[in-house]
C-alpha positions as CSV (number, residue, x, y, z in Angstrom):
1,X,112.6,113.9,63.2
2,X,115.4,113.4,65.4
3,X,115.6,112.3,68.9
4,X,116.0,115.1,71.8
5,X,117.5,114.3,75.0
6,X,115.4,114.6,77.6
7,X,116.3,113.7,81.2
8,X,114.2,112.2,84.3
9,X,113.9,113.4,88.2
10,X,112.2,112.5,90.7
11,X,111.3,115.5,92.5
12,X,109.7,117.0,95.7
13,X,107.6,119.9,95.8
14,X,107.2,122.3,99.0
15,X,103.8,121.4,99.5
16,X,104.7,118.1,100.3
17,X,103.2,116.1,97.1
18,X,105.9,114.6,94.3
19,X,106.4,113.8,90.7
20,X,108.3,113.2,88.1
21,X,109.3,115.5,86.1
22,X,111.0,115.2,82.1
23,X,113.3,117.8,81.4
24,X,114.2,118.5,77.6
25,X,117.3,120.4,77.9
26,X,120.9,118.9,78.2
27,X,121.0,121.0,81.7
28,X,122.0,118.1,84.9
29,X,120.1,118.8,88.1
30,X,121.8,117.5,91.6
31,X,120.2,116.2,94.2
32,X,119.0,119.9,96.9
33,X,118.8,121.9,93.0
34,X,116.2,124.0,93.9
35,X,113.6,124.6,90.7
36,X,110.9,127.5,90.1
37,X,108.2,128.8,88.0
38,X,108.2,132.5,87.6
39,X,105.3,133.7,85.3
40,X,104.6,130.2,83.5
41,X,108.3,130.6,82.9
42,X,110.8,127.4,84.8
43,X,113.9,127.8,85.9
44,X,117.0,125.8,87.6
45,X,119.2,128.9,88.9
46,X,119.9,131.1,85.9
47,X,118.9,128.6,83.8
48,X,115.3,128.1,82.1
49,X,114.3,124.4,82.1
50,X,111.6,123.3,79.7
51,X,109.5,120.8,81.7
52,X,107.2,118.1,79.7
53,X,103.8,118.0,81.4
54,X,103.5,116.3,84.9
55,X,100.9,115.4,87.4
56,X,101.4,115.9,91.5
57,X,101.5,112.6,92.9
58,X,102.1,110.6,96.6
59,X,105.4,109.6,97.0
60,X,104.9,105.9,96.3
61,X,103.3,107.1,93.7
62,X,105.9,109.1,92.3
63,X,108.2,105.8,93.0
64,X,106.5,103.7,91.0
65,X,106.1,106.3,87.9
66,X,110.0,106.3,87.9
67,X,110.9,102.8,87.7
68,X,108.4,102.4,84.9
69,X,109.9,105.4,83.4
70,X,114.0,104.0,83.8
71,X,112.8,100.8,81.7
């Protein structure tokens, strides 16, 4: 099976909480993108994002999730 690319962010939700998310698409988020769910559906602009599954977490948290992650 090959390997997909899947790329890592650290993100803030409006409700204050964090986490960090695994996106399998080639698609590049910038720091201020703005993403949303729309009927179970996620989306970055025009473009549907395919998120892993993630937990909210704290900021440190969320921190320490993504150091462990970058190793």
């Amino acid at each position: 099976m090959p390997l997909k690319k899947v790329a890592l962010y650290q993100v803030e939700f409006e409700n204050g909480r964090f986490a960090v998310l695994r996106i399998n698409n080639l698609l590049t988020l910038q720091e201020g993108d703005i993403i949303s769910r729309v009927n179970e559906v996620w989306s970055a602009g025009p473009d549907i994002i395919q998120l892993s599954p993630f937990e909210f977490l704290d900021q440190g948290e969320s921190k320490r999730y993504f150091t462990e992650y970058e190793r």
